[in-house]
N, CA, C and O of each residue as an XYZ file, in Angstrom:
388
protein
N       0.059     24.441    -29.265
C      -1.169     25.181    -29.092
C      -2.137     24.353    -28.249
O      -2.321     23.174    -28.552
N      -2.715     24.859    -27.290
C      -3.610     24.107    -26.381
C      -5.089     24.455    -26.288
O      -5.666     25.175    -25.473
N      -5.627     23.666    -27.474
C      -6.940     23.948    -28.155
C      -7.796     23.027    -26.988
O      -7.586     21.956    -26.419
N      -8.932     24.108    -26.958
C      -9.952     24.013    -25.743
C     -11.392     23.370    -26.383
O     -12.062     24.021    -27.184
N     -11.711     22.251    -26.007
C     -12.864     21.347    -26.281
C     -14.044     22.215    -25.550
O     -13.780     22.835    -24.520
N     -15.730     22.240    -26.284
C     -16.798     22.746    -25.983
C     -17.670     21.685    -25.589
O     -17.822     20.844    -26.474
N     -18.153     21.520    -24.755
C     -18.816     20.398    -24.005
C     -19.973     20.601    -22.829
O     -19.972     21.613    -22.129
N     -20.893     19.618    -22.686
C     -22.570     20.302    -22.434
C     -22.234     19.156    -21.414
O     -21.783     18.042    -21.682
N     -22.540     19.653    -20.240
C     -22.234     18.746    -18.841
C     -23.925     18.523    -18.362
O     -24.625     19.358    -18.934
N     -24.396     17.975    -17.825
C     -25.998     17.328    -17.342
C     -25.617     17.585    -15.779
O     -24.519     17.153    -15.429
N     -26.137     18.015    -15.145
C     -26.540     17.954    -13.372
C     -27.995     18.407    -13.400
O     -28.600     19.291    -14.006
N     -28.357     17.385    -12.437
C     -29.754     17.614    -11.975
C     -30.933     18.345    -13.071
O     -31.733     19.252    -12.842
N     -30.720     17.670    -14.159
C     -31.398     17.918    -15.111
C     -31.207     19.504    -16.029
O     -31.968     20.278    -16.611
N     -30.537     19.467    -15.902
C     -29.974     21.412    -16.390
C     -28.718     20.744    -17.179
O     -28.180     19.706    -16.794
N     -28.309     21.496    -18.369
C     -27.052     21.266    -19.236
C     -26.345     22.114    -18.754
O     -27.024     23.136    -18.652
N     -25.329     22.275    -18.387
C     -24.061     23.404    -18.643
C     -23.296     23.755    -19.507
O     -22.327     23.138    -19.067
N     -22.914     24.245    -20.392
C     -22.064     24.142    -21.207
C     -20.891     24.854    -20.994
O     -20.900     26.051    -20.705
N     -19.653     24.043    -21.146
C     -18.321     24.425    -20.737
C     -17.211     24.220    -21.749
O     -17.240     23.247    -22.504
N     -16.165     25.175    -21.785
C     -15.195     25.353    -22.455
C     -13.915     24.385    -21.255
O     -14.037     24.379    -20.030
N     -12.990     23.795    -21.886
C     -11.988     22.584    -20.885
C     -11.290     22.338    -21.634
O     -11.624     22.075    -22.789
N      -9.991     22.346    -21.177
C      -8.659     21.625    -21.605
C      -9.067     19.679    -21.873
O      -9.594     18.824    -21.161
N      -8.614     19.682    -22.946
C      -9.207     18.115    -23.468
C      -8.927     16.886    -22.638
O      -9.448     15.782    -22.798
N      -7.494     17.433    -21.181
C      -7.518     16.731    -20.226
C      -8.267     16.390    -19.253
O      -8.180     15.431    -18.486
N      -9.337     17.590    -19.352
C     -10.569     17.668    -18.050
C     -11.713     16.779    -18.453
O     -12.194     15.949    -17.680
N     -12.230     17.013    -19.953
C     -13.070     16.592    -20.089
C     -13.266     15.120    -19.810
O     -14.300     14.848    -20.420
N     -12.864     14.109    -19.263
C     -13.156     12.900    -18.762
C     -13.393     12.625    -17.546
O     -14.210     11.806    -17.125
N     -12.343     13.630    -16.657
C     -12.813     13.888    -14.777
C     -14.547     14.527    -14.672
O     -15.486     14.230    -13.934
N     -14.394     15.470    -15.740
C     -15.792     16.766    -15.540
C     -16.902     15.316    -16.175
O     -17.901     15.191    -15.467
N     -16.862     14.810    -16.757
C     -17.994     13.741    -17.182
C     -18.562     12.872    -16.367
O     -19.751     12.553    -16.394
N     -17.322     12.266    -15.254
C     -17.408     11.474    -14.312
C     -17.912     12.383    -12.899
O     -18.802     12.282    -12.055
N     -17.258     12.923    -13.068
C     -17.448     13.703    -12.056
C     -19.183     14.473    -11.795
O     -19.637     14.921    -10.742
N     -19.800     14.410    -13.055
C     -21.241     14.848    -13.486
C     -21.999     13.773    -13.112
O     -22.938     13.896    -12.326
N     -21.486     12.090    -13.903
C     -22.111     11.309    -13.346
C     -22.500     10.567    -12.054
O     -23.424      9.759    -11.969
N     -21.672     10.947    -11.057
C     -21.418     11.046     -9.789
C     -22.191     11.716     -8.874
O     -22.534     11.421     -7.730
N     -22.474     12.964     -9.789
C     -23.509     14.219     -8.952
C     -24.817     13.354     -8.910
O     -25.602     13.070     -8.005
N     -24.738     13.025    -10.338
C     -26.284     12.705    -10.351
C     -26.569     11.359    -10.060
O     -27.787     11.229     -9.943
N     -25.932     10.246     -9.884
C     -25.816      9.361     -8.941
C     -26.607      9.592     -7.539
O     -27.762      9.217     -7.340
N     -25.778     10.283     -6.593
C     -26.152     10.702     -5.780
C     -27.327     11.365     -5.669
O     -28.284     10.935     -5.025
N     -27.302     12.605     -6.388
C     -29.095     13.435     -6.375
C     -29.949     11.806     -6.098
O     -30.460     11.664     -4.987
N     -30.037     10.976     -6.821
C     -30.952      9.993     -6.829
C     -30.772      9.449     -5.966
O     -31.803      9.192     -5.343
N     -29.559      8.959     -5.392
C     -29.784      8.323     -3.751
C     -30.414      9.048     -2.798
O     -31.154      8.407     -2.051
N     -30.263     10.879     -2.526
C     -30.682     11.223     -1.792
C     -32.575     11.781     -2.079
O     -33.350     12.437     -1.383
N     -32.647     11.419     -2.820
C     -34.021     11.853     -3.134
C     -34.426     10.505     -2.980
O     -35.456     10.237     -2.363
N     -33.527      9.417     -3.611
C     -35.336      7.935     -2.751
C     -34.586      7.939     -1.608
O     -35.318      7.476     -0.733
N     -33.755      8.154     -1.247
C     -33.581      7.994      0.864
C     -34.016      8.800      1.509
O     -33.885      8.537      2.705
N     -34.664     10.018      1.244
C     -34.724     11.325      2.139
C     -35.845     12.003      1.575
O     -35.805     12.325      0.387
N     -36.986     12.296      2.383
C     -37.840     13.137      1.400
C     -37.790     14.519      1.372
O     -38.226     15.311      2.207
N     -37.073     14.783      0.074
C     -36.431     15.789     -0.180
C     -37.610     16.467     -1.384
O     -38.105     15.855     -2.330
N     -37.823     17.763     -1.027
C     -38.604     18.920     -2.113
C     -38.035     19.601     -3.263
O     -38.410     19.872     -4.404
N     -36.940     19.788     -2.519
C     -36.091     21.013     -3.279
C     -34.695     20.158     -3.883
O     -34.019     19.414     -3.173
N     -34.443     20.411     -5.227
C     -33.164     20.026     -5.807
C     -31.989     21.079     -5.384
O     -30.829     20.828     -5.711
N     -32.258     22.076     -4.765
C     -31.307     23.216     -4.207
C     -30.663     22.327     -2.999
O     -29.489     22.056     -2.750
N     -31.995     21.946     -2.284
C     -31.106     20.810     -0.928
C     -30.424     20.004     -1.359
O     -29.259     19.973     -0.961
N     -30.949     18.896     -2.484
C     -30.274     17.720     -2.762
C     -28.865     18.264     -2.872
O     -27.946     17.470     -2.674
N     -28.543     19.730     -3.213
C     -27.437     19.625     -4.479
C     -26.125     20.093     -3.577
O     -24.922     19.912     -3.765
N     -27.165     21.060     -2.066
C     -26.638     21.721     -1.009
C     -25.870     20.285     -0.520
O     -24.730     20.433     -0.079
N     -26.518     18.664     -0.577
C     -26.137     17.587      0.186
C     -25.018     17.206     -0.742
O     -23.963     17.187     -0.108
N     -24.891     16.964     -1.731
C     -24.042     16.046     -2.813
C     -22.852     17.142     -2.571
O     -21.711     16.681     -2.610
N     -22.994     18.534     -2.328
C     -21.742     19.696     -2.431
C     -20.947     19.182     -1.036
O     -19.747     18.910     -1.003
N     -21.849     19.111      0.077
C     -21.147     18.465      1.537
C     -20.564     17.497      1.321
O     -19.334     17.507      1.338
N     -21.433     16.122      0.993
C     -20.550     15.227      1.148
C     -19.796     15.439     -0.015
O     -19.355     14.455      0.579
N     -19.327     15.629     -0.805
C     -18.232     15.894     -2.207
C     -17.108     16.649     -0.988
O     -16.138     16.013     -0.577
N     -17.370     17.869     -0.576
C     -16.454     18.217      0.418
C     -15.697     17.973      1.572
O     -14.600     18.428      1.898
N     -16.804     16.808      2.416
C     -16.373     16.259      3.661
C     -15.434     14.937      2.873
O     -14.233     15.130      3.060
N     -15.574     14.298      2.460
C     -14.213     13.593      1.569
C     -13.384     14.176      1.080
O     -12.235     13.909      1.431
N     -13.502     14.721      0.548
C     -12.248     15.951     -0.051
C     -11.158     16.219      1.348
O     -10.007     15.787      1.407
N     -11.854     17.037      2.420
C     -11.488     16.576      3.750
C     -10.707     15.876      4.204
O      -9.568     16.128      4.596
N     -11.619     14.354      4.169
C     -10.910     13.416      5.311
C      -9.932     13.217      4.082
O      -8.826     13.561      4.499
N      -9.838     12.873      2.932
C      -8.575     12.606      2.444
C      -7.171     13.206      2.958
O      -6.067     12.724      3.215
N      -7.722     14.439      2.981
C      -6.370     15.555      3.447
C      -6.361     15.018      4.906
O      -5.310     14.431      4.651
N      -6.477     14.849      5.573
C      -6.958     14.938      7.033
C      -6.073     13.448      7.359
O      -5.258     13.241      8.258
N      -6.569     12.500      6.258
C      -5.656     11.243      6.439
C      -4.697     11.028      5.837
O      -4.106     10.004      6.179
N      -4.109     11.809      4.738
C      -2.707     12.127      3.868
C      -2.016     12.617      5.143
O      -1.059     11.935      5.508
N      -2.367     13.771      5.940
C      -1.471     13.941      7.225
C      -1.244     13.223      8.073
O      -0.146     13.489      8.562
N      -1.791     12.288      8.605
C      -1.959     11.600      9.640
C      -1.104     10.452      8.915
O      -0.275      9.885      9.626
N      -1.192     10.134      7.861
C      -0.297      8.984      7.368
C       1.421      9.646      6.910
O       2.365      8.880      6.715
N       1.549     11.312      6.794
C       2.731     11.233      6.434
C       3.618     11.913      7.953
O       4.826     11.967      8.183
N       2.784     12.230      8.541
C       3.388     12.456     10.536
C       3.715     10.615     10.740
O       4.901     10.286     10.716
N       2.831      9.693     10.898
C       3.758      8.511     11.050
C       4.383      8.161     10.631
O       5.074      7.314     11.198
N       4.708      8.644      8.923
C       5.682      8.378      8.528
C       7.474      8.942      8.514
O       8.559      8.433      8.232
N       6.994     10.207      8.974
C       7.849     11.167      9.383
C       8.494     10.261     10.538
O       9.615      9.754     10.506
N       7.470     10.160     11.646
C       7.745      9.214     13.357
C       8.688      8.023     12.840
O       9.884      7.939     13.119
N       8.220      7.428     12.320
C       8.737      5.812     11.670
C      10.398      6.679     10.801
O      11.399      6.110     11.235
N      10.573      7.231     10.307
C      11.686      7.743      9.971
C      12.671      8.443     10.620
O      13.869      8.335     10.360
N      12.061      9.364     11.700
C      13.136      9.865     12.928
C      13.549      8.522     13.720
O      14.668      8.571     14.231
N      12.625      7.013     13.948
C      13.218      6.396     14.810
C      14.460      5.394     14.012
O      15.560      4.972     14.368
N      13.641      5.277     12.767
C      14.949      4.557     11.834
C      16.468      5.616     11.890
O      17.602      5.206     12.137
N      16.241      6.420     11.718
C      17.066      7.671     11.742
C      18.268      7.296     12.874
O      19.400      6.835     12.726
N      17.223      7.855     14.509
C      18.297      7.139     15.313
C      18.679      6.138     15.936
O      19.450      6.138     16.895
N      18.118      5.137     15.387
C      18.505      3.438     15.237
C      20.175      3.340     14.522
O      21.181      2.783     14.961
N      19.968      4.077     13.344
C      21.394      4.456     12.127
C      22.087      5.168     12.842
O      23.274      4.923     12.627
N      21.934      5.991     13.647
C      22.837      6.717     14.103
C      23.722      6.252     15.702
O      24.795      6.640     16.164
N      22.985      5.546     16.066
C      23.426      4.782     17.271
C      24.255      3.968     16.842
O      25.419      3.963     17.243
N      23.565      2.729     15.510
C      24.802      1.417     15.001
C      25.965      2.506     14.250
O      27.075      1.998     14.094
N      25.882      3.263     14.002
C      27.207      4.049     13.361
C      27.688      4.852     13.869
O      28.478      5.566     13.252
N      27.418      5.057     15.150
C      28.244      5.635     15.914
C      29.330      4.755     17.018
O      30.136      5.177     17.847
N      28.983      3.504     16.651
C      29.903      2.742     17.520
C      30.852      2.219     17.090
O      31.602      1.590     17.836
């Protein structure tokens, strides 16, 4: 049976309260403290009015990493692909002779 934990998440001063598989609840905590991390960097770096902007900024950059990760998971498994077709016919040249 996969009994679901009730849990009150904090962003930008507002609670949420959420229902989560008891595996989430440690990403969703961190992942809260992170938001609000940030809100506070960008509010003493930027003079910012609105917590709608701050939250519009922390959603970008949360996304533009999300991004380049993918962006560099490809780029690292195409060279790795490259690096494997040439091993490939390196093997196929010494065993063909």
């Amino acid at each position: 049976m996969n009994e679901k934990l009730k849990i009150k998440i904090s962003i930008a001063d507002r609670v949420y309260p959420l229902t989560v598989d008891p595996s989430q609840e440690e990403g969703l905590r961190s992942a809260s403290k992170k938001i609000d991390t940030m809100i506070k960097q960008f509010e003493e770096n930027y003079a910012v009015r609105d917590k709608q902007d701050v939250l519009a900024m922390c959603a970008l950059q949360f996304a533009a990493q999300t991004e380049q990760k993918q962006i560099d998971s490809t780029i690292e498994l195409e060279e790795a692909i490259t690096k494997l077709k040439r091993m490939d016919a390196k093997l196929s040249e010494v065993l063909s002779k």
